[in-house]
N, C-alpha and C positions, 0 to 999 in steps of 0.2 A: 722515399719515406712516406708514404701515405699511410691514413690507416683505417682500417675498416669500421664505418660506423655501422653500428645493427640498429635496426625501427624497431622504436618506440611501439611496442602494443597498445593500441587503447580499445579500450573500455566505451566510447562514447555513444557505439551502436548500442552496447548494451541498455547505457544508462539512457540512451533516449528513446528507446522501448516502453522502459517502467515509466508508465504515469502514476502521478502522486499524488494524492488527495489530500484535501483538508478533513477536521474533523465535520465540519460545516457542510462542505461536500457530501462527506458521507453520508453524516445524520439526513440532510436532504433528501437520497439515493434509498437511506433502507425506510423514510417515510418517518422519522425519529427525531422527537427534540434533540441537541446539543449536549440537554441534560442527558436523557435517556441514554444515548449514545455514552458517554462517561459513565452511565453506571454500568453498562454490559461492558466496557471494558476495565471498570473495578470489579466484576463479576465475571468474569473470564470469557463472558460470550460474546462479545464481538468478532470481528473479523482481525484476525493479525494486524499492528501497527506499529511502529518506532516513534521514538522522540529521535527528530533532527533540526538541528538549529533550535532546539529547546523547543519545535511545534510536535503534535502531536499530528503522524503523517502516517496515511492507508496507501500500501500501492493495487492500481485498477484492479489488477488480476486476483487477489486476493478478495477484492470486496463482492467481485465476479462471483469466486469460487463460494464464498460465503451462500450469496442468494441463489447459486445452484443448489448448495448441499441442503439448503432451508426445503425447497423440493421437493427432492430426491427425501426428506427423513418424513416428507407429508405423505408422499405417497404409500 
């Protein structure tokens, strides 16, 4: 009577991949007050970001791709 367990998939590589930023963080990164930064993302221009744990959180990759594409539309 034994019985077959199957493994658990996780997720943990993924999620410790994504790093996660503050807004604090960010605003820092794109050279931005706190303020400034809230209002481009009440203005839709910011970089991608979620409320998690009720923070308001950027992950790297997006804030990456942000200041590439700021760039790439200067050029």
């Amino acid at each position: 009577m034994s019985e077959t367990v199957k493994p658990v998939e996780s997720t943990a590589g993924t999620l410790a991949a994504t790093a996660l930023l503050t807004l604090s963080e960010v605003a820092e990164a794109l050279r931005k007050s706190e303020k400034q930064l809230r209002w481009m993302i009440h203005q839709g221009t910011a970089p991608k970001s979620a409320l998690i744990g009720g923070r308001r959180m950027f992950r790297a990759t997006d804030v990456e791709a942000f200041i590439v594409a700021a760039f790439e539309d200067a050029s």
